[in-house]
C-alpha positions, 0 to 999 in steps of 0.5 A, a space after each residue: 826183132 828177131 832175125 832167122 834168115 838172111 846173108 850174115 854180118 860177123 861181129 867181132 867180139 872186142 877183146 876186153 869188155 866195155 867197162 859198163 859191162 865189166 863192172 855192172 854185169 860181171 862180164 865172163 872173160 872170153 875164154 869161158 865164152 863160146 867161140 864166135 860163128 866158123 864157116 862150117 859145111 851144112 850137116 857137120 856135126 857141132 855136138 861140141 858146141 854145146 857141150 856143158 849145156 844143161 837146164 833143169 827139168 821144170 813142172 809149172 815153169 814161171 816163164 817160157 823163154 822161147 828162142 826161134 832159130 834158123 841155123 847159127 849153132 855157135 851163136 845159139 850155142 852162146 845164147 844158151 849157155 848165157 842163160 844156164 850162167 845167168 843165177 835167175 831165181 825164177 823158174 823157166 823152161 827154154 823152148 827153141 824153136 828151129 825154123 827148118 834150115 837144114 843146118 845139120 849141126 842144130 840136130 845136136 840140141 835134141 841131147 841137151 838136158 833140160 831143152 824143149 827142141 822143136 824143129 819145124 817141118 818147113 820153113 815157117 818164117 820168124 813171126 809163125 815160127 814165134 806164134 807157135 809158142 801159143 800153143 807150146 809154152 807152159 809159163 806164166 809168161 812168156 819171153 822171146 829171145 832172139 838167139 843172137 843174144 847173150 843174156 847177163 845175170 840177173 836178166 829174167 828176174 828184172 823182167 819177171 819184177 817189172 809186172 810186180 812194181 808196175 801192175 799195169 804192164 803188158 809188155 817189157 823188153 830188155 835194155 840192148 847192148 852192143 858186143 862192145 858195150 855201147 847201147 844198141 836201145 833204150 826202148 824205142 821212139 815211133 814218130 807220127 810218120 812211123 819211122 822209129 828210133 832205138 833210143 840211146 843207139 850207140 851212147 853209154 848204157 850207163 848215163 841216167 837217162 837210159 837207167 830207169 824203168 819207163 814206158 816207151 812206144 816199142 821194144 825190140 823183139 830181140 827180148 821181150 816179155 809179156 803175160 802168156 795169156 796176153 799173147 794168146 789174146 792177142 793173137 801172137 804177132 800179127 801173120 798181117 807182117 809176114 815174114 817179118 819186120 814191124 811185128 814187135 812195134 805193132 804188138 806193142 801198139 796193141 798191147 796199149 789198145 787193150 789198156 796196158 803199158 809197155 815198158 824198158 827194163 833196165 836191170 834186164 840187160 842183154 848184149 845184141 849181135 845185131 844183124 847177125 841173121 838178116 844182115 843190114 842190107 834193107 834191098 835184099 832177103 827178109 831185110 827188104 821186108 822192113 819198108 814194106 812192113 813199115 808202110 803196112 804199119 802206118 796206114 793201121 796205126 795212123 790215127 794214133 801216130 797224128 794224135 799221140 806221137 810227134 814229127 820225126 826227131 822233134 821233142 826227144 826228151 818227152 818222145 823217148 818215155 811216152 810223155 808227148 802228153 804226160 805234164 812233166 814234174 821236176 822234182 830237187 832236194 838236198 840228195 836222193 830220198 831215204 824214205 827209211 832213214 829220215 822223216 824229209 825224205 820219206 815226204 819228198 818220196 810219197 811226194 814222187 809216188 804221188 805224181 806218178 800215181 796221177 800219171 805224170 812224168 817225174 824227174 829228180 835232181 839232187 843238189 849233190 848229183 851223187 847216185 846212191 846206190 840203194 835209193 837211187 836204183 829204188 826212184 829209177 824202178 819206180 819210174 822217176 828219171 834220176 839225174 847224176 854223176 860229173 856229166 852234171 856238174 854245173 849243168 842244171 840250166 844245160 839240162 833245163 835247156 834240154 828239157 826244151 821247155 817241157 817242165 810243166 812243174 818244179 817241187 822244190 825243198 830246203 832253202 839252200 838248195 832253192 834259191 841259186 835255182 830259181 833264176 835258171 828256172 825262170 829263165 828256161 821254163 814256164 813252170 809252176 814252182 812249189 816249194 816244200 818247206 819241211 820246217 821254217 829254218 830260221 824259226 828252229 835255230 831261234 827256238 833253239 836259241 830259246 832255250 840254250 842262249 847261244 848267241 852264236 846261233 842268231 847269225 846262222 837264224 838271220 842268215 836262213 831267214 834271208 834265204 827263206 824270204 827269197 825263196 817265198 818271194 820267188 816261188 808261186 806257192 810254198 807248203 809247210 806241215 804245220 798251220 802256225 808255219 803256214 800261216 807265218 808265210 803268209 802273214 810275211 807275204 801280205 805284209 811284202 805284197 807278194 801275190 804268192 801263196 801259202 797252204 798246210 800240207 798232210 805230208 806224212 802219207 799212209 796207204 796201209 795201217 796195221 789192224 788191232 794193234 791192241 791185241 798183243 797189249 800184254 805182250 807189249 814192253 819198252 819205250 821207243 823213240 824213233 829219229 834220225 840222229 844227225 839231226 839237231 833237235 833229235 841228238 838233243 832229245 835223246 840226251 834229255 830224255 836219258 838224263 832226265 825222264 828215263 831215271 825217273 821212269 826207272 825208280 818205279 819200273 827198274 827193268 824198262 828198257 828205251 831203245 833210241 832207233 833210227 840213223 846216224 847217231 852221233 858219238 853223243 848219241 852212241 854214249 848214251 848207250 847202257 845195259 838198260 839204253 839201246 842205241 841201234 843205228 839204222 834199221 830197215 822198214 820191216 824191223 822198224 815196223 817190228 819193234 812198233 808192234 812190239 813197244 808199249 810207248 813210245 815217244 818225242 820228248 823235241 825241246 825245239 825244233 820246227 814243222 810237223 814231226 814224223 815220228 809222232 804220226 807214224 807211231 800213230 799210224 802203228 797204233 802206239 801211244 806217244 808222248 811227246 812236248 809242245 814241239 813234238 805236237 806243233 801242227 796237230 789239232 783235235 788231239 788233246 784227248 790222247 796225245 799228252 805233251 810235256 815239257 817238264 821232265 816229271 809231267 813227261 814221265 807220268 804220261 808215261 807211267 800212265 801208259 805202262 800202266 793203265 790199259 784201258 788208257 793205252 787202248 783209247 789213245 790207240 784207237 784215238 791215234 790210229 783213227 786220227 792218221 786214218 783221218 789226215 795221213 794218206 794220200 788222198 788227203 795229200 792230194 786234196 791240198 797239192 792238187 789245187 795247184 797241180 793239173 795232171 790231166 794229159 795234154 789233148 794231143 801232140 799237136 796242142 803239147 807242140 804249141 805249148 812247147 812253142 811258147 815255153 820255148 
């Protein structure tokens, strides 16, 4: 909350940065810094203090930052010019709102280029001095800075991104920090008996759990953002709480009463003199209105607080996103999800999008806990707590023992990542465990074997086998792509007389499909093969179909190009590179999606391998014709019409000159392909299967998520 009048309390500013603000936020060194606050006689003049402040002139701003005042030129002074470095993207205006305090040197804003400088008449107090940005702000949105605050870059457009990523947001505020770096909040926690924490107060800002975007039951009007046109629906803060105090926690309240969420921004970042305007002495000044605000807030919310909120510092784990009644899922694989990169990971992330869409709470532990710094960042925007770094080393049953007993589900992956967990999950949770398969493993090594007779694989097959039988035999239900796989599950569990269960899951997820990807068929050439090259099957596919299919392919059409696309090829892979053999490595979603709506064919030319393959659905969620093998097609029914798959080298290529060269051929297989993904790739499909498991309907009060979390416990 923002603080106009009151005895002051001086912060000092350290004199090197906290690391988390030297490296995360390109801290400026103190002598490019304005000076702290010097006692200065009402009415001197402090032109110079603002000096080099200058914003531009903006028609149709996207955002009004709105700054009330009461004096205090120099911290104003570093607001401002926080905000002129800051090299946001967005378009703003800055409109400070001087709340009459006589302070003569606050006259020299009047000259800065660019400001919008309102004085007021009298003394209005914060929450009216704010509400005049109802009439006054132009943008879009608007946001409320407090001016003893210090902006770092990059902070206005994460606010503004928040609306874009989570449409239902109302309210976001920023992540606070303290002049020295430690966190001042998090987003707030409001107990049932209305006393409220600052989450995270005094800890380092740059632990997980304070670095993902989240709902949360208030934030500090120190930043905040919302809708223009939500403000002004609401009425601006609520004059029930002048002067001041509990105005910023019972916005929020109402901006839940009318449908919409309020959320932490991480990404937004702003430093916090606190208690620079009203001090902290709660028996004297504006301060002392804090208490009374605070009764005044919970006779009006106290419906809410008994039935949504628990006891004062009881459950923080939930308490501090908002999930009192949210099921909580944990979610564990190997790493953070590259849904760009490889097929598994794209499952594991439309998994997440999932439970997030159903409204659960979602946390995610990779086995190597090492945060990534592109798909990390992208889990966190998208609301998924992710755990990482030494403090977690070896930790996975103390965090089980924090989580206090609120883990509602665990969706497990891969063999060796599940099996040394599913004791400590056990012991400290009452979870439903899912586990995803992906593919049996020791199944691909023996197909393997099929084909090449190496021996050296059947100890690593028996070894996996062993791995995967565990784990079947632990978990309470185990998903596979593929119906011959599941059903090898489940013969295996009846046979053990595990009361355990198996089902096929549509893990490949489509929300969009291109439309008419026939209409450039002329314009169409080239065969894609689409992989990550790190993998076994994929490395041996691509040697395979070079040797083998491509010079057949080349006697009839000489000039046809293959392009191998996909990440981390390996130097066999990268040998296979030639005049007529592109090798691209990794390519992003926007050029993989080109490079489909450029090709003719494409293909999966899988010699062994298991599950369902990725590459083959989504080049039928594109529209383009595929051939692939036996394995290729593993897990597909009611495809024999257009999906041609051949193991022989000659058949294989024939499929494909078929497609090169008959258009009406290559139409019916688009069409075919692309109606069959419609049919069994998208997410309602994918929740049909995984809901029979999972319960994401809310628990029905604190009270009855208190009894459950009593007898997890």
């Amino acid at each position: 909350m923002a603080a106009l009048r009151g005895s002051a309390v001086e912060v000092a500013l350290p004199q090197r940065p906290h690391p988390f603000l030297a490296t995360a936020l390109r801290w400026q060194e103190p002598s490019a810094r304005v000076a702290p606050d010097q006692p200065h006689q009402t009415g001197e003049p402090a032109a110079g203090v603002f000096a080099g402040i200058a914003f531009p002139e903006v028609d149709g701003p996207r955002v009004t930052v709105v700054i009330p005042t009461y004096g205090k030129p120099d911290y104003t002074a570093r607001c401002l010019l926080s905000i002129q470095r800051s090299g946001d993207v967005a378009s703003f205006e800055v409109l400070l709102l001087e709340d009459a305090s006589g302070d003569g040197a606050m006259e020299a804003l009047r000259a800065i280029p660019g400001l919008r400088y309102h004085e007021n008449k009298e003394n209005l107090g914060f929450l009216r001095s704010c509400n005049q940005a109802l009439q006054l702000a132009r943008g879009e949105f608007i946001c409320l800075l407090n001016n003893d605050t210090e902006v770092q870059p990059g902070w206005l457009d994460a606010l503004l991104r928040t609306f874009d990523t989570h449409p239902d947001a109302g309210l976001v505020g920023a992540k606070l920090v303290y002049p020295d770096g430690r966190l001042q909040e998090a987003g707030g926690i409001v107990w049932s008996d209305a006393t409220a924490w600052n989450y995270g107060r005094l800890q380092d800002p740059a632990a997980p759990e304070f670095c993902y975007a989240k709902e949360v039951d208030y934030v500090s009007g120190a930043c905040i953002m919302l809708p223009a046109g939500l403000f002004r629906r609401l009425g601006g803060f609520d004059e029930f709480y002048c002067p001041a105090y509990c105005e910023d926690t019972d916005l929020a309240f109402r901006v839940r009463a009318v449908g919409q969420r309020v959320m932490m921004q991480p990404e937004a970042v702003v430093i916090h003199h606190e208690g620079i305007s009203h001090g902290t002495d709660e028996a004297t000044g504006v301060k002392a209105w804090q208490v009374v605000n605070q009764g005044k807030f919970r006779e009006r919310w106290a419906q809410t607080l008994q039935h949504e909120h628990f006891r004062n510092a009881e459950h923080p784990f939930l308490a501090r996103d908002r999930s009192a009644l949210k099921k909580t899922v944990l979610v564990i694989d190997h790493y953070v999800p590259q849904p760009d990169r490889d097929a598994g990971s794209r499952t594991m992330w439309q998994f997440m999008q999932l439970f997030l869409a159903h409204g659960m709470n979602v946390k995610f532990w990779p086995e190597n806990l090492w945060r990534d710094p592109v798909y990390t960042q992208r889990l966190q925007q998208a609301g998924v707590e992710v755990m990482y770094g030494p403090a977690w080393a070896n930790g996975f049953e103390r965090w089980l023992e924090q989580a206090d007993g609120a883990i509602d589900y665990v969706l497990l992956s891969r063999p060796h990542v599940t099996q040394p967990l599913l004791q400590a999950l056990r012991r400290r949770t009452r979870a439903k465990l899912l586990y995803y398969g992906h593919d049996i493993h020791h199944l691909r090594i023996l197909s393997e074997y099929a084909l090449t007779g190496d021996k050296a694989l059947l100890p690593e097959a028996e070894r996996l086998r062993a791995l995967e039988e565990a784990v079947w035999r632990s978990v309470d239900v185990a998903y596979y792509p593929a119906d011959a796989e599941t059903n090898h599950v489940r013969t295996w569990l009846t046979a053990n007389n595990v009361n355990s269960l198996a089902a096929t899951i549509p893990v490949y997820a489509f929300d969009s499909f291109p439309e008419d990807p026939w209409n450039n068929l002329d314009e169409r050439r080239d065969v894609l093969f689409v992989a990550g090259f790190a993998h076994g099957p994929n490395a041996d596919a691509a040697a395979w179909l070079v040797n083998e299919v491509m010079p057949r392919l080349w006697r009839r059409h000489p000039r046809l190009r293959l392009s191998l696309v996909g990440s981390n090829p390996t130097s066999a892979v990268v040998a296979l590179a030639s005049e007529r053999v592109e090798v691209t490595g990794f390519v992003d979603d926007d050029e993989l999606q080109r490079r489909y709506r450029s090709a003719r064919v494409a293909v999966a030319p899988l010699r062994y391998g298991g599950g369902m393959k990725g590459k083959v659905v989504e080049a039928m969620r594109f529209g383009l014709p595929c051939v692939t093998t036996p394995i290729g097609k593993q897990g597909l029914e009611d495809v024999d019409d257009w999906l041609a798959a051949h193991q022989d080298p000659d058949a294989f290529a024939d499929a494909v000159f078929r497609l090169l060269e008959d258009d009406a051929a290559w139409q019916h297989a688009s069409v075919s392909s692309q109606a069959h993904a419609r049919r069994h790739f998208s997410s309602e499909a994918m929740w049909q299967v995984v809901g029979r498991a999972i319960d994401p309907a809310p628990y029905e009060s604190a009270d009855v998520r208190r009894v459950q979390l009593r007898g997890a416990a």
